[in-house]
LOKOLRO-9573 format. One record per residue (C-alpha): residue number from 0; chain; y, x, z. Coordinates in pm, 1 decimal. Last residue first. Layout:
BEGIN
+---------+------+----------+----------+----------+
: drenvex : keza :       c2 :       c1 :       c3 :
+---------+------+----------+----------+----------+
:     NUM :    A :        Y :        X :        Z :
...
+---------+------+----------+----------+----------+
//
This chain:
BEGIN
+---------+------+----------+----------+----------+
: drenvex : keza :       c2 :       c1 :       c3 :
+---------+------+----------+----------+----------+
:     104 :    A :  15735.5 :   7809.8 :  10907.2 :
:     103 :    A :  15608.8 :   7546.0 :  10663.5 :
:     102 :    A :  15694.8 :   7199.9 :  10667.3 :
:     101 :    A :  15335.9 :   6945.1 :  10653.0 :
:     100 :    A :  15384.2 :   6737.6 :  10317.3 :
:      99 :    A :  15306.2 :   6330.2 :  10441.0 :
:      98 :    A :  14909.4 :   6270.1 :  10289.8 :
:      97 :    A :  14914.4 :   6026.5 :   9961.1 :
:      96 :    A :  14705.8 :   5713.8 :  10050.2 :
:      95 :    A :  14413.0 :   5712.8 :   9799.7 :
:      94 :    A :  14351.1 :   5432.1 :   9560.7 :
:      93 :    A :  14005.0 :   5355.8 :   9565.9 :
:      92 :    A :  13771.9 :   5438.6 :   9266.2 :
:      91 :    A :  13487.4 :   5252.6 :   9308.2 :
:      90 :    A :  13330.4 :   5637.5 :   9309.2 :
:      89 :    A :  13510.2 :   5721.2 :   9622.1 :
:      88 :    A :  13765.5 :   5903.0 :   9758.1 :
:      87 :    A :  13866.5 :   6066.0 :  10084.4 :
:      86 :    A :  14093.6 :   6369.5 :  10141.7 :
:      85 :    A :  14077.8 :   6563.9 :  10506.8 :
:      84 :    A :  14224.9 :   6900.1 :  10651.1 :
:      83 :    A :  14495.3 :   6710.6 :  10847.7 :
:      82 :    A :  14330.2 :   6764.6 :  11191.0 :
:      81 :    A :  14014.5 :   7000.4 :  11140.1 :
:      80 :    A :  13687.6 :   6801.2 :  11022.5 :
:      79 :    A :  13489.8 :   6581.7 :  11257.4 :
:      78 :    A :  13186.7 :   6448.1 :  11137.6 :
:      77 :    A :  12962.3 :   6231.1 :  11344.2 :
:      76 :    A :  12628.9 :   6139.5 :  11223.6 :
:      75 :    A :  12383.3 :   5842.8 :  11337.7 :
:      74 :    A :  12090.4 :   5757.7 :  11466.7 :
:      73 :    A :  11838.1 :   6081.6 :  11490.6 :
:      72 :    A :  12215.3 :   6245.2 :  11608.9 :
:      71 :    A :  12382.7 :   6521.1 :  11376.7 :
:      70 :    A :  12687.8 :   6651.7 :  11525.0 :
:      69 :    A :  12911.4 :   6810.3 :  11223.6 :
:      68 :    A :  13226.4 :   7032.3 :  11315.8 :
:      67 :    A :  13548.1 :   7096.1 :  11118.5 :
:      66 :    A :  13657.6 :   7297.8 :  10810.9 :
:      65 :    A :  13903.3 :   7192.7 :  10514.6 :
:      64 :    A :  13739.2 :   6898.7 :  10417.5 :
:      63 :    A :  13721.3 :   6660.0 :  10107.9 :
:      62 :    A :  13576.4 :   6301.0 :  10181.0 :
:      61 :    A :  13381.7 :   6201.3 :   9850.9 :
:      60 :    A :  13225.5 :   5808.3 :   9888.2 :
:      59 :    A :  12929.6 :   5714.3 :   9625.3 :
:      58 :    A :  12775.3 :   5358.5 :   9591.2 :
:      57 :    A :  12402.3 :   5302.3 :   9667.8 :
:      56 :    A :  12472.1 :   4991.0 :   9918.3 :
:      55 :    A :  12350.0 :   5154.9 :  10220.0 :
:      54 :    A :  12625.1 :   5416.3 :  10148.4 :
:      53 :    A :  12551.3 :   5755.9 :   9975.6 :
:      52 :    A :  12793.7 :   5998.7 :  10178.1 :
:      51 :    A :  12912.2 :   6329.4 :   9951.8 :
:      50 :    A :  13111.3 :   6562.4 :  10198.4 :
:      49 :    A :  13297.2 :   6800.5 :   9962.3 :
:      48 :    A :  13438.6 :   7132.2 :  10055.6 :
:      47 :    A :  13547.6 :   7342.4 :  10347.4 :
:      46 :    A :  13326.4 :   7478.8 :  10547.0 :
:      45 :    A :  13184.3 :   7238.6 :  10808.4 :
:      44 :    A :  13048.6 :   7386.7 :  11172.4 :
:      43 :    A :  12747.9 :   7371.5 :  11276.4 :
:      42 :    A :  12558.7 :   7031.8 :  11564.0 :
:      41 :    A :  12195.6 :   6977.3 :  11496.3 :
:      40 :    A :  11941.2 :   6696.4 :  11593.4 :
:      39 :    A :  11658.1 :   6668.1 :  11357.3 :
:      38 :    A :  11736.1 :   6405.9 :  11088.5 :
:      37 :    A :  11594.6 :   6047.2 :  11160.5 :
:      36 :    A :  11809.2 :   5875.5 :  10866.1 :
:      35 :    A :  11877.8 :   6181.6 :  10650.8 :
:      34 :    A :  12119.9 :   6489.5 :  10614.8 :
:      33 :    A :  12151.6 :   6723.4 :  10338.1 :
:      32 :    A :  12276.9 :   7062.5 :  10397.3 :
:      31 :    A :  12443.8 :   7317.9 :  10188.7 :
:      30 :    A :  12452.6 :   7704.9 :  10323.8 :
:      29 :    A :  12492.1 :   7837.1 :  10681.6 :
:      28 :    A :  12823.2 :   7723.5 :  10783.5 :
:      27 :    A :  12726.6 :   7341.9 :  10658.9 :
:      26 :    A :  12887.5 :   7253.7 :  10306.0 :
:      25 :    A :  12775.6 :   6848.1 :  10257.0 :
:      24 :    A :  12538.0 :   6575.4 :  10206.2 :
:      23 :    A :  12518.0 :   6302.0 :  10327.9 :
:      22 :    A :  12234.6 :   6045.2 :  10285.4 :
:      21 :    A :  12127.6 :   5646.5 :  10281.4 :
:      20 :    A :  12433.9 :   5563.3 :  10453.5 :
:      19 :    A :  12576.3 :   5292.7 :  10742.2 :
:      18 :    A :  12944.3 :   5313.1 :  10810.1 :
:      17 :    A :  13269.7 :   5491.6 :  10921.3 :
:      16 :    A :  13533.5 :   5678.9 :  10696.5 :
:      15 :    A :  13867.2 :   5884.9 :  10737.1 :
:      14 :    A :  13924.0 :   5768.5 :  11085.5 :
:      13 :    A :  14241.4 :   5890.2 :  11252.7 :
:      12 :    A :  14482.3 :   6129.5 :  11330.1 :
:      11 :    A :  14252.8 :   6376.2 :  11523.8 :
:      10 :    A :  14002.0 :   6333.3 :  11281.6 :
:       9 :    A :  13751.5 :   6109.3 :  11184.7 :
:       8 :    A :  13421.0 :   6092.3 :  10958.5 :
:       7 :    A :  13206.9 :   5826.8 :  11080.8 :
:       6 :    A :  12852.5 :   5826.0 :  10970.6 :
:       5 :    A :  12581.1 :   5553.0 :  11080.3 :
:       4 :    A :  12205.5 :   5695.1 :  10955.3 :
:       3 :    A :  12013.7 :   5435.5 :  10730.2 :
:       2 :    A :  11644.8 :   5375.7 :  10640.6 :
:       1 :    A :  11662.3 :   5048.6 :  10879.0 :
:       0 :    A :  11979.0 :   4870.9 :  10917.8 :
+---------+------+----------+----------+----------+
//
C-alpha cells in the first residue's frame, strides 16, 4: 500500500503486532523518534516506553516495551523489544492476554 511502512513488533516468544502504518512513533536511545514510509535507514536501541503505530486505517495500537532494538528499512520497520518486556493495546480497545508471572530468584 502506498504511503505506508510494514511494522512487526516480535519477540523471542512471539509476535506482538505486524501490519501496514501511516507512522510510529516511539522512545529511541537518543530522544523520541517518529518514523515514516521512506524513513532513512537506522537501526538504536528502544528505551522503555510506548510504541504508538497509526495503522493504514487511522486507528491507534500502544505496544509497551521494556528495551529492545529498532531496524528501520525505506519499506518497512522491525521492532524487537527484550523477551517478555512487551504489552499491546489499542484504541478499539482489545482485550489483552494477561502475561504468566515470571518467579523471582
Amino acid at each position: 500500500m502506498a504511503g505506508t511502512i510494514h511494522v512487526d513488533v516480535v519477540s523471542a516468544e512471539e509476535s506482538i503486532f505486524s501490519g501496514e502504518a501511516k507512522f510510529v512513533a516511539l522512545p529511541g536511545e537518543a530522544g523520541e523518534l517518529g518514523i515514516f514510509p521512506r524513513h532513512t535507514p537506522l537501526i538504536t536501541r528502544i528505551r522503555p516506553g510506548a510504541v504508538r503505530i497509526e495503522t493504514a486505517d487511522g486507528k491507534e495500537e500502544f505496544v509497551f516495551v521494556a528495551g529492545g532494538i529498532l531496524e528501520v528499512q525505506p519499506t518497512q520497520s522491525p521492532c524487537c523489544p527484550t523477551p517478555r518486556s512487551a504489552a499491546r493495546t489499542s484504541t478499539t480497545r482489545r482485550p489483552i492476554r494477561p502475561r504468566p508471572q515470571q518467579k523471582k530468584r
